[in-house]
N, C-alpha and C positions, 0 to 999 in steps of 0.2 A: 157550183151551187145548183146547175142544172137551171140557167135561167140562160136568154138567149137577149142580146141589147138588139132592140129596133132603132135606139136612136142614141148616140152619144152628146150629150153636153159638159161643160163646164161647170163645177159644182163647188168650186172653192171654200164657200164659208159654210156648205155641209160637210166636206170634207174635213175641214177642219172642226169645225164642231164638234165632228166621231171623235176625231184625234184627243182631244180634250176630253171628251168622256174617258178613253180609254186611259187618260193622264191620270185623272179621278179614283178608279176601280182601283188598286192597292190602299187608297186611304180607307183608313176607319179610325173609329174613335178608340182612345189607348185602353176602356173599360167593355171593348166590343168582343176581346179577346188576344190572349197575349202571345207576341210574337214566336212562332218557332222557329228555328232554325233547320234547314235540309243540310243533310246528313253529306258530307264529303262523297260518299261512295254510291249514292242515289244520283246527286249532279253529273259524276265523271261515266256514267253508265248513259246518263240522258246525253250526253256530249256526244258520247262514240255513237251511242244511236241515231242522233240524228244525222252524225258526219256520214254512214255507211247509206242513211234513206238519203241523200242529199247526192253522194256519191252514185248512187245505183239509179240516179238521176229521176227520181220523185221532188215533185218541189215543194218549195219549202215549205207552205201553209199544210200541203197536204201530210206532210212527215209531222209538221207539231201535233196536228190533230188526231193521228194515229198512236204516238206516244202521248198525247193527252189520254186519250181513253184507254189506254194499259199501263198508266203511273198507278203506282199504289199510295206516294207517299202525299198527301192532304193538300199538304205546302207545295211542294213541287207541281200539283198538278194542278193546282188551281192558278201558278205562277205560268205554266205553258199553256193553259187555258187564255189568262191574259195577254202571254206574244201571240199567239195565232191569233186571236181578236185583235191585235193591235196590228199585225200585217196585215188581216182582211183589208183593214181600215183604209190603207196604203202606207205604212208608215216602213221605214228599213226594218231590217232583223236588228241593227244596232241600236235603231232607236227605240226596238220594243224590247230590248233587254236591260236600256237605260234607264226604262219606266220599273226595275225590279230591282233596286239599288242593295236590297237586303240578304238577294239569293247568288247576284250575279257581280261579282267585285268590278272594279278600275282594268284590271288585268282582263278580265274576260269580256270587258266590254272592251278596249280597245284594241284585244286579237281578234275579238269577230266585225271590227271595225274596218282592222288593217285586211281581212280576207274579206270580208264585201266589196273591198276598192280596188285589190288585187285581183278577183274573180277567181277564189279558190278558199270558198267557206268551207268547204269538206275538207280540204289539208287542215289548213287552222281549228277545226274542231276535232280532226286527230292528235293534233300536237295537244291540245287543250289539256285531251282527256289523259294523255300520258302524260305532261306536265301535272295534273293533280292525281294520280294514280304513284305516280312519285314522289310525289312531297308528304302522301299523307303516308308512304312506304316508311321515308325517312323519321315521320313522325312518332309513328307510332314502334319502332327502333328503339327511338330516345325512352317512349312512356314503357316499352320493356324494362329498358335497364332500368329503370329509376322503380318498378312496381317491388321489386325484390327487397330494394331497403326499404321501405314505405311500410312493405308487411310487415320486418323486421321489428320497425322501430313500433309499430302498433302493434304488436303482440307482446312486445318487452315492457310498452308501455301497462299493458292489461294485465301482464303478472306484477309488475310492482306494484299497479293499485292495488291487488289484492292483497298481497303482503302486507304493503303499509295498512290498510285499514283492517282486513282479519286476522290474520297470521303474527303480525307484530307486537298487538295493543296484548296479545294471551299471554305470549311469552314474557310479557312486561310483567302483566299482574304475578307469573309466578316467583319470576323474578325479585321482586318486591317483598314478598314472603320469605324465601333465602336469603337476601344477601343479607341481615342481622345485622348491621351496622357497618359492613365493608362494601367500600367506596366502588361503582357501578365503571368497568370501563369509561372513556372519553369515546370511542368510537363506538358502545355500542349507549351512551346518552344521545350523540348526535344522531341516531338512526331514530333511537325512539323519539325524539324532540320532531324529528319530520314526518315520521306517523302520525304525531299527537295535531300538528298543524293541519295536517293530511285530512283528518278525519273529525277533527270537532272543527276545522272552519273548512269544510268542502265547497260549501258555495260561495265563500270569499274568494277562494282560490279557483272556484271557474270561474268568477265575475273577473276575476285577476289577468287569468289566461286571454278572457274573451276580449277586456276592454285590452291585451296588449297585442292581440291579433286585428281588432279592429284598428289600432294605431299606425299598424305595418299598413291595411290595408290602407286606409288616408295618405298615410307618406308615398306611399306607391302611386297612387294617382296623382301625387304633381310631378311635375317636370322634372325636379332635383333629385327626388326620390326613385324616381324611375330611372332619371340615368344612373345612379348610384346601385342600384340594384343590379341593371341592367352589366353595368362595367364590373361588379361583383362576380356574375355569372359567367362572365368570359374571364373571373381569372380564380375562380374555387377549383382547390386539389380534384384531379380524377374527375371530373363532371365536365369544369374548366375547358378543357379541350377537344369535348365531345359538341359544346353548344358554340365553339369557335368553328368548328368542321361546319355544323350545320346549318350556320350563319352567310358563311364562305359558301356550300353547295346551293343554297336556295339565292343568294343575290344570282352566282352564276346561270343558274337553270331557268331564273325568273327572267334576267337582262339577255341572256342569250335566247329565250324562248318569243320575247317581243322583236329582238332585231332580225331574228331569223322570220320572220313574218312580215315586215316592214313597217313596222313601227320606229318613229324618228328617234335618234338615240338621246335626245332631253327630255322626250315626253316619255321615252323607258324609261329613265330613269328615275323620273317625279313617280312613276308606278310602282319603279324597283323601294325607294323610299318608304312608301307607301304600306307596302307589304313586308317589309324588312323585319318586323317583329322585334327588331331590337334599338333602344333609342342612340346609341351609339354607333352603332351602323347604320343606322337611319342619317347621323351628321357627317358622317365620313360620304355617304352615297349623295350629301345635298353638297359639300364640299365639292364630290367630282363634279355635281351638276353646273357648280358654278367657272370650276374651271375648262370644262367643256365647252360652256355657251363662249367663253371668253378665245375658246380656238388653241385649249391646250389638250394636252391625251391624257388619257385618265389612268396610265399607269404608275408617273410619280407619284399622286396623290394616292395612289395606295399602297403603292410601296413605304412612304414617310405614316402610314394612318397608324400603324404598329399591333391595326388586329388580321389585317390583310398577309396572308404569307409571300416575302419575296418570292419565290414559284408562281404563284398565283399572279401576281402585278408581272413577272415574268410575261407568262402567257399573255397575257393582255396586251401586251407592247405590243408581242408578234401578231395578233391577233390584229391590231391598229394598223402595224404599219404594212402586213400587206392583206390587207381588204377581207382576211377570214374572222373576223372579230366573232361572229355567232357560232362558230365551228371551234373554235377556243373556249370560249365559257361555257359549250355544252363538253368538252373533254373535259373543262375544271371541274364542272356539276357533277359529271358520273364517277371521275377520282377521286373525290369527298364525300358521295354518297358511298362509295367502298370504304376509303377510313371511314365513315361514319362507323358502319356495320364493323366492322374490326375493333374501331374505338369500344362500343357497347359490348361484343363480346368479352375484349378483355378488362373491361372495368368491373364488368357483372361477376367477371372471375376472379377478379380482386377483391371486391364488397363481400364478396361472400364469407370470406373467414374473417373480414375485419369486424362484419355484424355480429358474425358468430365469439369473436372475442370480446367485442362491448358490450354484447347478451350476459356471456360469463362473466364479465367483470361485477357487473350490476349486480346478478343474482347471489354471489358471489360475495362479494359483500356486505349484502342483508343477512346471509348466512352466517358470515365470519362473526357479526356485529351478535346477533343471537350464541355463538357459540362461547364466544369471550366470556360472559359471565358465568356461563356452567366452569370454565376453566380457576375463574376467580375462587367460586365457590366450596371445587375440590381442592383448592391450595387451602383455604380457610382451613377444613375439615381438617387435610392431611396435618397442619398445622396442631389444631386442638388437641389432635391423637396423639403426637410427640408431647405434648405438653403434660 
């Protein structure tokens, strides 16, 4: 700061005092403006940036403040605004990222925890930024495969409402006028009877829709619901063992990423927990916790869990029993992140002609269901003319 001390004292309950303000600054009122979230790809770039000023041995206050005035993103940069005011203060780097509980997880506070005490913040904030540089890789993998049926299904959705409401209710009316007294297909009354519902109660049926998607979401957020869900998703055709893969890569990459830094292996694992995104793997991962504390290895218990693959509790033995346990879960991590990418590519090659056959089947259908009583109507005729 370009100041020079003539005199040093002891200043404790000023010291403290800063500290507390500094606790203060992320509060606001919930009406002052509403939370954003930084963006996965903004964070993992402020990581490696600071590991490389850290690394090229700039210190730490002076590298936040350098990447404080070239952030672009609002949130982020008024959150490294706050650590560089909170180390001025004197407080650790850990404890000024603890004070940002919104931007900066359990995980990333306790690998910049485990490299402050280690005295190697620049490795651990390399690992960081490639630990979220790969998870969000893996992520957005999954949100590929899954955008192709999504399209699918909404666009098949948008030609049957039009059918049903414009195309369907005309062919009715003329309908109506031919058939003279002969009896209207079954298949093609049921087509019209779900037009007719379709389109003179339209807003019954979004209230229908809406209040049975707000139902899912309620069941979703208790505990039963969630697991039930959750054990749903590890075992639906074709999806099924794409969110098994990525289950399996992210406990491994996340628990081998905290031990490889020296993080205690129960306190990884309340992290691993934590992070797990799934609530069944969330119970399998508090089960090993518990048998870990107790001084057992955590490979039975994932081997008996039945989402865990024997290879994987495999590795892990070896991994336990001779002392490379963090060098194991990162080779489990990077060979599931390959099935992962394998899984997605040939799932999206599979979805592809089965959309395309439930597309035809649909429209296909409504067609056949229109074309039935023109059929009706030339037997009538050909009928009359013999007569």
């Amino acid at each position: 700061m370009g100041l020079f001390p003539t005199k040093v004292l002891a200043a404790r309950e000023q010291v403290r005092g800063a500290r507390q303000r500094v606790r203060m600054l992320p509060a606001r009122p919930a009406w002052f403006s509403l939370p954003r979230r930084v963006k996965p790809r903004a964070l993992t770039a402020f990581t490696r940036q600071l590991a490389t000023l850290v690394e090229a041995g700039l210190p730490l206050l002076r590298g936040l403040r350098l990447l404080h005035e070239q952030e672009e993103d609002r949130t982020l940069k008024k959150a490294i605004g706050d650590l560089a005011m909170a180390v001025e203060t004197g407080s650790s780097f850990a404890e000024a990222v603890s004070l940002q509980p919104r931007i900066f997880n359990n995980l990333y506070l306790n690998m910049v925890k485990a490299g402050e005490i280690g005295g190697a913040l620049e490795v651990t904030l390399g690992r960081l930024a490639e630990f979220v540089e790969k998870a969000q890789k893996i992520k957005g993998k999954v949100k590929a495969a899954l955008f192709y049926p999504c399209a699918v299904l909404l666009i098949a959705s948008a030609i049957m409402a039009i059918l049903m409401i414009y195309v369907v209710p005309k062919f009715k009316l003329v309908f109506d006028g031919l058939m003279n007294g002969i009896r209207m297909p079954a298949f093609s009354l049921f087509v019209f009877g779900i037009s007719d519902v379709i389109r003179l109660h339209a807003l019954a049926s979004l209230g229908l829709v809406g209040t049975a998607i707000g139902a899912i979401i309620l069941v979703l957020r208790t505990d039963s619901g969630r697991a039930a869900f959750d054990r749903f998703k590890l075992k639906i055709p074709l999806l099924g063992p794409v969110f098994r893969k990525v289950a399996v890569a992210r406990f491994a990459r996340t628990l081998g990423t905290l031990t490889e830094n020296g993080v205690p292996i129960l306190q990884a694992l309340t992290i691993v927990k934590e992070t797990a995104g799934n609530v069944l793997i969330g119970r399998i991962i508090s089960n090993v916790h518990e048998n870990v504390k107790q001084g057992e290895p955590m490979a039975p218990t994932l081997r008996s869990s039945g989402v865990f693959p024997v290879v994987v509790a495999g590795m892990v033995d070896v991994g336990e029993q001779t002392g490379a346990l963090p060098e194991m879960l990162m080779k489990v991590a990077d060979n599931y992140d390959e099935e992962v990418d394998n899984a997605t590519s040939a799932m999206t090659s599979l979805l592809e002609p089965i959309m395309i056959v439930i597309l035809a089947i649909i429209v296909g259908s409504i067609v056949l269901a229109m074309f039935l009583p023109i059929i009706v109507i030339m037997e009538g005729l050909g009928e009359e003319s013999r007569s």
